[in-house]
C-alpha atoms as one frame of an Amber mdcrd trajectory, in Angstrom:
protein
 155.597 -86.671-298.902 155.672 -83.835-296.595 157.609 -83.275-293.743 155.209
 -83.757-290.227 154.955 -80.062-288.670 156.417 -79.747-285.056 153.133 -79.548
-283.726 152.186 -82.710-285.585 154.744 -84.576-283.767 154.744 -82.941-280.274
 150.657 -84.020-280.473 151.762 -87.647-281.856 154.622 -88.074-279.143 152.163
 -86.619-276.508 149.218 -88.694-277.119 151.715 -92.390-277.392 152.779 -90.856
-273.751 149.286 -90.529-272.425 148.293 -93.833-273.795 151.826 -95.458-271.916
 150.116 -93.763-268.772 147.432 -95.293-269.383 148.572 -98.515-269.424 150.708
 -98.115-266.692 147.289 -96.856-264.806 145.242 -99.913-265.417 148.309-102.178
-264.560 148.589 -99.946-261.214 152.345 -99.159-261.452 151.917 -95.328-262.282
 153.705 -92.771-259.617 151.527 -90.834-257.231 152.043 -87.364-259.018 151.566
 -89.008-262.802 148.004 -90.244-261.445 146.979 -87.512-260.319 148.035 -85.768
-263.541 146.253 -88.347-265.536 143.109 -88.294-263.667 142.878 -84.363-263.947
 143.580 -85.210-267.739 140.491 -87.906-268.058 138.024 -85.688-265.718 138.675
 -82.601-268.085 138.549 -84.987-271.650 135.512 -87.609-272.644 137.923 -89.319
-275.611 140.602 -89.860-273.246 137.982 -91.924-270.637 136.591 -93.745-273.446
 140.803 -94.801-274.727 141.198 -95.695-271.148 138.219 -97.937-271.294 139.180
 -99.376-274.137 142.477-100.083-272.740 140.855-101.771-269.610 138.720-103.826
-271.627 141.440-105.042-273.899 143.772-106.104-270.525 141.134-108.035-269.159
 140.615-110.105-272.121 144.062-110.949-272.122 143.707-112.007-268.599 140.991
-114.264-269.422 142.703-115.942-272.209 143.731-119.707-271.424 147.787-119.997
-270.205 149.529-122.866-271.854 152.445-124.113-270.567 155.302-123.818-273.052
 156.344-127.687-274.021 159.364-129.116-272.408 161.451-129.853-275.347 161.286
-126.222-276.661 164.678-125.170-274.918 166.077-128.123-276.792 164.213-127.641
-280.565 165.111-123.477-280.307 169.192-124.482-279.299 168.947-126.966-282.192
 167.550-124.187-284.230 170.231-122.143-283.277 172.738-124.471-283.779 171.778
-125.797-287.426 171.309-121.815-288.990 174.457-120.188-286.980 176.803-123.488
-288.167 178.078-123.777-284.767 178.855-120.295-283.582 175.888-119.899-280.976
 175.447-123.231-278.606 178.325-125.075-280.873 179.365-128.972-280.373 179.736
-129.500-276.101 183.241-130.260-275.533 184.149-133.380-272.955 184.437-130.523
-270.215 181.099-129.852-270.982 179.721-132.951-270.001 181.546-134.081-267.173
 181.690-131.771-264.226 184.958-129.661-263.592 185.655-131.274-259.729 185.170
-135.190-261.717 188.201-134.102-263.720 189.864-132.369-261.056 189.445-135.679
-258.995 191.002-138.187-262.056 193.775-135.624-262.537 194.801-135.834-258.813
 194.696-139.497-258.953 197.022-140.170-261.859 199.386-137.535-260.362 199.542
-139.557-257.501 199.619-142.908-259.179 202.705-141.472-261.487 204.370-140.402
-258.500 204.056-143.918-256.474 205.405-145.587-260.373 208.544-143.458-260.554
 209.051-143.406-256.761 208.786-147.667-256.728 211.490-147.955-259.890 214.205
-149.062-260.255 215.945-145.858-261.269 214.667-144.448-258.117 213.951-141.165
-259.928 211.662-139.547-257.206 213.856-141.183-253.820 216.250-139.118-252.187
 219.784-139.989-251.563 220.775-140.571-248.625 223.430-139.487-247.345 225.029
-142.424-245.212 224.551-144.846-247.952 227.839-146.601-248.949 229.373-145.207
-252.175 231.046-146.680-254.518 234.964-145.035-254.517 236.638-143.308-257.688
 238.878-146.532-258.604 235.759-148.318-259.024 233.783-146.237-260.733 236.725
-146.397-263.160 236.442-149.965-263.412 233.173-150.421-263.882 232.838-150.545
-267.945 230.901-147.928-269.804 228.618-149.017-272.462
């Protein structure tokens, strides 16, 4: 196989950008200066009107072809898909964060804060209450008598 001659592929890469332009031209997003180049291209070359015709022919039977909605569960059978051939890595198992919202979790952490706080607060060791300090206290010889266990 022979190696394509630089003129081979300048013409090749010249006529795919023509035939971009052309699209582009039917579809009415080509600049001012390109469609003006293009139409001075199509005026001077009958092959080149007849591709462009071609090309508006094609677009407008793609315009007339029926639209189908995709179906509903597709977002759900392609993640399934997904899920089953990359063994977890893309879309993998939803964690419990997942499914509950972030401020529902927020809101249950705040209130067994609070209810652990009112617990050690109310107990008996009084681990939370401040001392105060004109409460009576016991002296040193009693502390003394008071038995260890």
């Amino acid at each position: 196989m022979s190696e394509p001659s630089p003129s081979q592929s300048d013409a090749e890469a010249e006529a795919e950008r023509l035939e971009a332009m052309m699209s582009d031209y039917v579809e009415g997003t080509l600049s001012l200066a390109e469609r003006k180049q293009l139409e001075a291209r199509l005026e001077q070359d009958p092959a080149l009107r007849e591709q462009l015709e071609e090309i508006r022919a094609a677009q407008a039977a793609l315009k007339r072809l029926n639209k189908t909605p995709a179906p509903e569960e597709l977002s759900k059978n392609v993640e399934e898909i997904i899920r089953r051939r990359s063994d977890g890595r893309f879309f993998g198992r939803r964690a419990f964060g997942d499914r509950v919202p972030f401020g529902v979790i927020l809101i249950v952490a705040l209130v067994a804060l609070l209810a652990l706080a009112i617990l050690l607060w109310s107990s008996s060791t009084g681990s939370l209450r401040l001392e105060r300090k004109d409460a009576p206290r016991p002296s040193p010889e009693a502390r003394d008598a008071i038995p260890r266990p």
